[in-house]
N, C-alpha and C positions, 0 to 999 in steps of 0.2 A: 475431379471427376464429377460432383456435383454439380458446378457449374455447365457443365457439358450436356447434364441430361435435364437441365433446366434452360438451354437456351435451344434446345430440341424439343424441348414440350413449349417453350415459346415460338418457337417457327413454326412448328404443326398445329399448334392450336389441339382443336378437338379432331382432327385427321389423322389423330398416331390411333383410334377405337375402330374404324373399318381397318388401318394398314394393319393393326395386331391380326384382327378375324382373316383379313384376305391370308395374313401367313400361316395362321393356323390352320384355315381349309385347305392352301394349297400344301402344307404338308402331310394331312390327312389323306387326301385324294393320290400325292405321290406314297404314302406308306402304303395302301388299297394297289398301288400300281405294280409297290416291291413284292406283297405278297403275292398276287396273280403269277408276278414273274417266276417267282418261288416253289411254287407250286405246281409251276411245267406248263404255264398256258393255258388251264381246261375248258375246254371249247363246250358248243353245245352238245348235244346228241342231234344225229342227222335229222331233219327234218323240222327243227323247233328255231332256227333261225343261226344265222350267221356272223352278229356279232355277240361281244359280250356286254352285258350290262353291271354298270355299280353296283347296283345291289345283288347281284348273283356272286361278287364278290364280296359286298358288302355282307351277305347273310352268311358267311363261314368265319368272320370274325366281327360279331354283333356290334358288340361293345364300341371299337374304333368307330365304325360306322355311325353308328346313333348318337357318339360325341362328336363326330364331323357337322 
């Protein structure tokens, strides 16, 4: 097994420190996705626009957000 994660950190070099972050943020932004879904979709109120933004998601669960 050690071998395996040592001839993968020799292939990647220092390119396995953005692929960690890229998986971490896209599984952040998919968790932000699940709870929206969760939640029943909540749209704007009429008048204040038509899509939804991250951070309107983002701000009913602080926490995940500000570690994404």
């Amino acid at each position: 097994m050690m071998n395996i994660v040592i001839a993968v950190g020799e292939f990647l070099g220092f390119a396995w420190i953005p692929l960690c972050t890229a998986i971490v943020w896209l599984g952040g932004i998919i968790a932000l996705l699940a709870i929206w879904i969760a939640e029943g979709r909540p749209q704007y109120q009429p008048g204040e626009g038509s899509i939804v933004f991250i951070s309107d998601v983002g701000a009913h669960v602080a926490p995940l957000f500000i570690s994404i």
